[in-house]
C-alpha positions in Angstrom: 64.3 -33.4 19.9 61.3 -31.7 19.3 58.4 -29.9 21.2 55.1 -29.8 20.5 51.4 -29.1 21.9 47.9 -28.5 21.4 44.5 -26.9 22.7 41.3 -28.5 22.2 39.5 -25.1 21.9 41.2 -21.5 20.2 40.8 -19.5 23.3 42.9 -22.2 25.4 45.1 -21.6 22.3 45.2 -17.9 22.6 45.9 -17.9 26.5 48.8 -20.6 25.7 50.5 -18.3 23.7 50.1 -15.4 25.3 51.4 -17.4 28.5 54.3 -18.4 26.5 55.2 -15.0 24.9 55.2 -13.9 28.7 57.6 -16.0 29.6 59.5 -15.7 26.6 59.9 -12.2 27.8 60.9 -12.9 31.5 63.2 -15.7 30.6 64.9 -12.6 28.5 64.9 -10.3 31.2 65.9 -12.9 33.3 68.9 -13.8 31.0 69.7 -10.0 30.3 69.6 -9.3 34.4 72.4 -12.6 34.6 74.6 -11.4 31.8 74.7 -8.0 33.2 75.9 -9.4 36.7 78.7 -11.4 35.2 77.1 -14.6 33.9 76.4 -16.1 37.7 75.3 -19.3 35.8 77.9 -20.9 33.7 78.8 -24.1 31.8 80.7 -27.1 33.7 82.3 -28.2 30.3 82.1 -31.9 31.6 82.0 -33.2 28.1 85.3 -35.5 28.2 88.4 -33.9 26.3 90.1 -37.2 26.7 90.9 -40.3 29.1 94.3 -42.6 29.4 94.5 -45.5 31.0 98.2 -46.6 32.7 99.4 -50.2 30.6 100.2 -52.0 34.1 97.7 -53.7 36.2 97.5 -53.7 40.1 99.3 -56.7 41.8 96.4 -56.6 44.0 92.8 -54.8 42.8 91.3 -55.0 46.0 94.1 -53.5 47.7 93.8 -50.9 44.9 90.4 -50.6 45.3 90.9 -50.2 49.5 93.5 -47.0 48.9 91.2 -45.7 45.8 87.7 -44.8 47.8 89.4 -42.4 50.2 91.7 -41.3 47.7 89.4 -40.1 46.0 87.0 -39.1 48.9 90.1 -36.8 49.9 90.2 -35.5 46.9 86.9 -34.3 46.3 86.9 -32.7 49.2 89.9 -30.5 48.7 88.9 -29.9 44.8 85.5 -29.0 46.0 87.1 -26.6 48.9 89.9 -25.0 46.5 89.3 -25.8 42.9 92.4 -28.0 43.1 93.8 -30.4 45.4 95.4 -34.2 45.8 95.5 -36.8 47.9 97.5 -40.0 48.9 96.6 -42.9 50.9 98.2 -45.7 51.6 101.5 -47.0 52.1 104.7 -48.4 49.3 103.6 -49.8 46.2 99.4 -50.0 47.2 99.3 -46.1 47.9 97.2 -44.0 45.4 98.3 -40.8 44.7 95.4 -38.6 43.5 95.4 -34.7 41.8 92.2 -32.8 40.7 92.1 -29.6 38.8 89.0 -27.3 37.7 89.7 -24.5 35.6 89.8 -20.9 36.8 86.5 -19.9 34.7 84.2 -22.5 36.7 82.5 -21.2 39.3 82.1 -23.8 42.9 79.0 -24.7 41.8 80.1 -25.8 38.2 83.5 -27.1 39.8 81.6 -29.7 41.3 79.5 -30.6 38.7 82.9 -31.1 36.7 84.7 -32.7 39.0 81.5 -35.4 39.8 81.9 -36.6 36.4 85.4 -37.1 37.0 84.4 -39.3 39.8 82.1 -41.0 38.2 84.2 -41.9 34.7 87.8 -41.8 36.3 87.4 -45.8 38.0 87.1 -47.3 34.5 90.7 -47.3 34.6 90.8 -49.7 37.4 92.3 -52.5 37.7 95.1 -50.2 36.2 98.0 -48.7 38.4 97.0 -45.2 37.3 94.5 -43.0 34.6 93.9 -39.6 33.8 90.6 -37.9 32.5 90.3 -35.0 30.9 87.0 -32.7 30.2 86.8 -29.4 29.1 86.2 -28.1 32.2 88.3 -30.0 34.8 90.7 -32.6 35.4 91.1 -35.6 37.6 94.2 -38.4 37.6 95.3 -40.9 39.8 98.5 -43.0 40.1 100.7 -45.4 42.7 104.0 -42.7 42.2 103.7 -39.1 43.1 103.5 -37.4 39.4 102.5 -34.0 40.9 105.5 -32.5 40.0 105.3 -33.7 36.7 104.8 -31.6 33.3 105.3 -33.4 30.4 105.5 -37.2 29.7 105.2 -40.1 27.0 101.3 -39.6 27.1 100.7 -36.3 26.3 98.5 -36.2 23.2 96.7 -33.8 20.9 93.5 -33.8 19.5 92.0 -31.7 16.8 88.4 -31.0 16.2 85.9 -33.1 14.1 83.7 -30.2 13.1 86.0 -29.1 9.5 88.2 -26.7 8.9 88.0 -22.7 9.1 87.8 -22.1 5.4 87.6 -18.5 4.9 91.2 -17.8 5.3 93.3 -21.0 6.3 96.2 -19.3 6.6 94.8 -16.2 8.7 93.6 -18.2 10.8 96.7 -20.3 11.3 98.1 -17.4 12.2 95.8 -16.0 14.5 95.5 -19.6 16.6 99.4 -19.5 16.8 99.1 -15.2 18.4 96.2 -16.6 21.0 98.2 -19.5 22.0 101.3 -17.5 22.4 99.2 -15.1 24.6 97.4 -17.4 26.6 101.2 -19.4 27.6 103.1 -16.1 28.2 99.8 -15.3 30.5 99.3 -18.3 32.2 103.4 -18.6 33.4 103.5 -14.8 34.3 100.7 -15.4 36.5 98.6 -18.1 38.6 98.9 -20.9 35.5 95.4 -20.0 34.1 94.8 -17.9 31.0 92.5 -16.7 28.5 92.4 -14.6 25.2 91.9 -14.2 21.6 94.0 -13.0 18.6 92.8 -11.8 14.9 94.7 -11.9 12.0 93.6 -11.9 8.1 90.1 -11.7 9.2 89.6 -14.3 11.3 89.7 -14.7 15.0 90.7 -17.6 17.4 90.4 -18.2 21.3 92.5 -20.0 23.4 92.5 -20.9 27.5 95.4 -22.4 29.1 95.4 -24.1 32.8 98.3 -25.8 34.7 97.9 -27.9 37.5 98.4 -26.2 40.8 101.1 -28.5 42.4 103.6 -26.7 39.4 105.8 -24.2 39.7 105.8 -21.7 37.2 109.1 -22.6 35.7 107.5 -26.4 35.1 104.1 -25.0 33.9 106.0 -22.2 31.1 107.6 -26.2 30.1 104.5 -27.9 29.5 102.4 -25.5 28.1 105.0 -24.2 25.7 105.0 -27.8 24.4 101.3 -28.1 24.3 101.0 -24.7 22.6 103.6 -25.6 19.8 101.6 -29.4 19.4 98.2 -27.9 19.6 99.1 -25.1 16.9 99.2 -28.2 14.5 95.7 -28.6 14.6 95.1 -25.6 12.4 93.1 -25.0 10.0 90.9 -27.3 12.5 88.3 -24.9 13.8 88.8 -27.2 17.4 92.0 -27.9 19.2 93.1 -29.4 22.1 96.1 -30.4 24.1 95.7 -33.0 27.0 99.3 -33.2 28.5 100.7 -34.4 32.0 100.6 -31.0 33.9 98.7 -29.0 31.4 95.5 -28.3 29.5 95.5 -26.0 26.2 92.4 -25.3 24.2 91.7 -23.2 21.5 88.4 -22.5 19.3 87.0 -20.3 16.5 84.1 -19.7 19.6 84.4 -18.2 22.8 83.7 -21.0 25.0 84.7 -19.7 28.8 82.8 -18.8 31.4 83.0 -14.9 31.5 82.3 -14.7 34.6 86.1 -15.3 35.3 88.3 -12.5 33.3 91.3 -12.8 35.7 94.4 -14.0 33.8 93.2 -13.2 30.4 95.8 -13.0 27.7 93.5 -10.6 25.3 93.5 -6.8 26.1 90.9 -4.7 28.4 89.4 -3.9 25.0 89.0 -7.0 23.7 87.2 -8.7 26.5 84.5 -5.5 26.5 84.2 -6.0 23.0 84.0 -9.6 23.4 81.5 -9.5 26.4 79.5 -6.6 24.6 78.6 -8.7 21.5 77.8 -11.8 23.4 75.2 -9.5 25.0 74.0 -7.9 22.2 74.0 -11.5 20.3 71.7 -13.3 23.0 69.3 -10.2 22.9 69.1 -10.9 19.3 68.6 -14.4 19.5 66.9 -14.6 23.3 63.3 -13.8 22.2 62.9 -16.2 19.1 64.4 -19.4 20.4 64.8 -18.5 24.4 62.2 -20.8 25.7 62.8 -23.6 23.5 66.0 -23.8 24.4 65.4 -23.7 28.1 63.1 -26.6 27.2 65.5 -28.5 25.6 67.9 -27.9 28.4 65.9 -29.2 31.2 64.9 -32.3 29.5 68.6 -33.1 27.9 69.9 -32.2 31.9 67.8 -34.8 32.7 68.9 -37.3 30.4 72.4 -36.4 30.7 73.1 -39.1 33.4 74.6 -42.4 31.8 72.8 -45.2 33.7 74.2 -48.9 34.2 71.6 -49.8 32.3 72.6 -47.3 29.6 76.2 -48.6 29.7 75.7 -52.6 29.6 72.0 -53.4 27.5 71.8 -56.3 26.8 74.8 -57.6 29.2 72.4 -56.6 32.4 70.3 -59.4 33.5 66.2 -58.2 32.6 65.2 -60.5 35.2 67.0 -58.3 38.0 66.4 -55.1 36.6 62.8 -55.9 36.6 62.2 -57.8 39.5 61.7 -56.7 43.4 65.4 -56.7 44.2 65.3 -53.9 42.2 65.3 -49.8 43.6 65.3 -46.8 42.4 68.7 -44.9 42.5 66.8 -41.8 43.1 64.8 -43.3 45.6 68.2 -44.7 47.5 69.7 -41.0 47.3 67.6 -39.4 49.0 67.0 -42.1 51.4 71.0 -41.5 52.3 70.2 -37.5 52.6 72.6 -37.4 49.0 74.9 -39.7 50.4 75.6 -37.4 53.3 78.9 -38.1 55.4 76.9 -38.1 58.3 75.5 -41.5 57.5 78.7 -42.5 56.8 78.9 -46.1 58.4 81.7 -47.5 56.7 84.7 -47.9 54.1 85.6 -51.5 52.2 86.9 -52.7 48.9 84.7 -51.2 46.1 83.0 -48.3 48.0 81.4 -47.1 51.1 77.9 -48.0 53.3 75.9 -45.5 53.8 72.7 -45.6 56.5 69.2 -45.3 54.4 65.7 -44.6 55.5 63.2 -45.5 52.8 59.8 -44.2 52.0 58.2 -46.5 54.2 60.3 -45.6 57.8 62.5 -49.0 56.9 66.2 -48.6 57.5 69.0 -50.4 55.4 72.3 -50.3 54.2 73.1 -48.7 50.7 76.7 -49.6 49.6 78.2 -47.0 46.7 80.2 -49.0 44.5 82.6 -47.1 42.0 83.6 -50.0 39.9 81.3 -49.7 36.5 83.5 -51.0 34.9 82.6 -53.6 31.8 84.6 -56.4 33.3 83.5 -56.1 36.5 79.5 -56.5 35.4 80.0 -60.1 36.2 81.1 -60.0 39.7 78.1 -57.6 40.3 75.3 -59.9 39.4 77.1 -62.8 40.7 77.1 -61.0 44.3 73.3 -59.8 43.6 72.0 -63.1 42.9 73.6 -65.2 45.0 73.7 -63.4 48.2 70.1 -63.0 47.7 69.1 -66.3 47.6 71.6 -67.3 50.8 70.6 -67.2 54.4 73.9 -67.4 57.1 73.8 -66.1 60.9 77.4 -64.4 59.8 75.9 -62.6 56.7 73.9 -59.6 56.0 70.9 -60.1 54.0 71.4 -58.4 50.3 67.6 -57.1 49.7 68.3 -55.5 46.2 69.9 -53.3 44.1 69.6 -50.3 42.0 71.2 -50.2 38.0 69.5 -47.6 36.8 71.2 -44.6 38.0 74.8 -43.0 37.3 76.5 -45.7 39.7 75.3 -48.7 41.0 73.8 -49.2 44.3 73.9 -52.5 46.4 71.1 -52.5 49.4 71.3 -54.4 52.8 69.2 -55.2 56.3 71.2 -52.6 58.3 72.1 -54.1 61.7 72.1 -51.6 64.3 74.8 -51.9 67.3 76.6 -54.4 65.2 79.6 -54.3 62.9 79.4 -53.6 59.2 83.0 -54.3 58.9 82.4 -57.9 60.0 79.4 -58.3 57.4 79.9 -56.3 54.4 84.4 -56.0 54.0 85.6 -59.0 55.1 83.4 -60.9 53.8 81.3 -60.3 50.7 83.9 -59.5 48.4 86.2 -62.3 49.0 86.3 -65.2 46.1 86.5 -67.5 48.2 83.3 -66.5 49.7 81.3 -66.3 46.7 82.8 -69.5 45.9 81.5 -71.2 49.5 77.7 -69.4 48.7 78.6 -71.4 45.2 78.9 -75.1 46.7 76.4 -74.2 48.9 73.3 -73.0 46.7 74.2 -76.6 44.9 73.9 -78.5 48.0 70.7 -77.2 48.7 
């Protein structure tokens, strides 16, 4: 990615650059000023570690799909509250068990931001009885058995980094990745389950961050990352190293890669973290007034990018003719219409996601159904609903006006009835086969 400009005439030129030196300067003050208070902005980490996907498949995926939405509404609410939480809805086999997990360096804000992404990638797992996601920042899993108590299991895996090897000193650095993790385990069980720290040896210097889930006790979360730490140490001479286990999370780098803003728990000495914190300063003071602004650039515009789109996900398997025609919106558009999805306009909870109450540009009001299922093999279903309902006209069906496939999720729009029943329009009927095979027969009859 590059960025570029120009200036018909010198002086424009001149005042450009001066402009830009200025802010240049703020954006290091600025930076400086936010360093010195203890990094207030951080780094989500919601770049995905890992996913796993259970091997069984629902007996009944709508059912599934019924307990999963305020599963994992529940969830989010408690994760977004406390930084941890779970949930369970449901009854016998159909109930979904859910657990979320940010780690102790995230701050709310970032927590969130986590923990959306989570939402967001977690419901390719369905139609399967459970799945866990991983990201470097946070953690989200769901299940039809309570597993919170769990530590280890038959899917715990490792995986080391693709970026080489440290090749300096191999062995030093073997050796130092083995002291950190040590640290970071002994830390994390002593205390709360979170840890961070370094360890040098031979020259060369290796970080490590450990976080148990909060539902385990510390004899359980000593267990699993004592078996993470021993797998993970395998990864050396890796210069990246992670281990994605059942209660557990163990990472370690040749980089410090936490948010500093959180030193509790750390497994490195007072001294270590000043020195650590000091050179980071003195580092971005270096580096801050040569390539500061460009990288703020480049931040905004890969932020804005940084949303996967349905569109993004499927090509050439969406159908052009929908995306491009007027039963398509805007997902931005529909997100503010719903105030962000607000709880307040709330109407309702069905198989495949909730109805919100919308007010679009023009003072019209509808009803915006959130569907979680972008999944690959349920694209079909989605365009089958979108092009059929909007074609059929029935006194005991809601009129589908569009839909929206170019945002994060995918967004179904309806006439919104007021004083009437959504239940009785949108849930027990639209998403029944049998349905969508009566709107079948009866587009060939007409």
């Amino acid at each position: 990615m590059s960025l570029s400009c120009c200036c018909s005439e010198s002086s424009g030129s001149l005042w450009f650059q001066g402009a830009r030196h200025g802010r240049m300067a703020a954006l290091a003050v600025l930076l400086l000023l936010l360093a010195l208070c203890g990094g207030a902005a951080g780094d989500p980490r919601a770049a995905v570690a890992g996913q796993a996907c259970a091997p069984s498949t629902a007996v009944s995926g709508p059912t599934l799909a019924d307990n999963f939405v305020p599963a994992m509404d529940e969830l989010n609410s408690n994760v977004s509250a406390n930084e941890f939480g779970t949930s369970a809805v449901g009854t016998g086999p159909n109930t979904v068990f859910g657990l979320g997990q940010c780690f102790r360096d995230l701050s709310p804000v970032d927590c969130k931001l986590c923990f959306a992404e989570v939402r967001s990638l977690l419901p390719k797992c369905y139609p399967r009885v459970g799945g866990r996601l991983y990201l470097d920042g946070c953690f989200g899993r769901y299940g039809n058995y309570s597993f919170f108590a769990e530590a280890v299991g038959p899917a715990d895996n490792v995986t080391c980094g693709t970026g080489g090897n440290y090749t300096a000193n191999p062995r030093g650095f073997a050796d130092a990745v083995r002291a950190a993790l040590a640290n970071v385990t002994a830390a994390a069980e002593r205390g709360d389950g979170y840890a961070v720290g370094s360890a040098a040896a031979g020259g060369a210097t290796a970080f490590a961050l450990a976080q148990c889930w909060g539902s385990l006790n510390a004899t359980a979360c000593g267990q699993c990352l004592s078996a993470a730490a021993a797998a993970a140490a395998g990864c050396a001479p890796a210069t990246e190293g992670r281990a994605l286990y059942t209660g557990c999370y163990l990472r370690y780098s040749t980089r410090l890669f936490w948010n500093l803003n959180a030193a509790a728990g750390s497994g490195s000495s007072g001294n270590n973290v000043v020195w650590i914190v000091l050179g980071s300063l003195l580092s971005a003071l270096v580096i801050v007034f040569a390539v500061g602004f460009l990288a703020w650039k480049k931040k905004i515009l890969w932020s804005k990018k940084k949303s996967t789109s349905f569109l993004d996900m499927y090509g050439d398997e969406v159908p052009v003719r929908i995306a491009q025609s007027s039963l398509n919106f805007k997902y931005e558009e529909l997100r503010k219409a719903t105030n962000y999805f607000d709880l307040a306009n709330k109407l309702g909870q069905g198989s495949y996601g909730a109805v919100y109450k919308a007010v679009l540009l023009d003072g019209k009001e509808v009803a915006v159904k959130r569907l979680f299922l972008n999944t690959r093999e349920w694209v079909d279903q989605f365009f089958n609903e979108v092009k059929l309902i909007s074609q059929v006209r029935h006194k005991n069906l809601v009129k589908l006006l569009g839909c929206s496939v170019n945002g994060p999720e995918s967004l179904l729009v309806y006439e919104y009835y007021l004083n009437k029943s959504l239940d009785l329009f949108l849930f027990a009927i639209l998403w029944k086969f049998s349905y969508i095979k009566f709107l079948k027969s009866t587009l060939f009859l007409h």
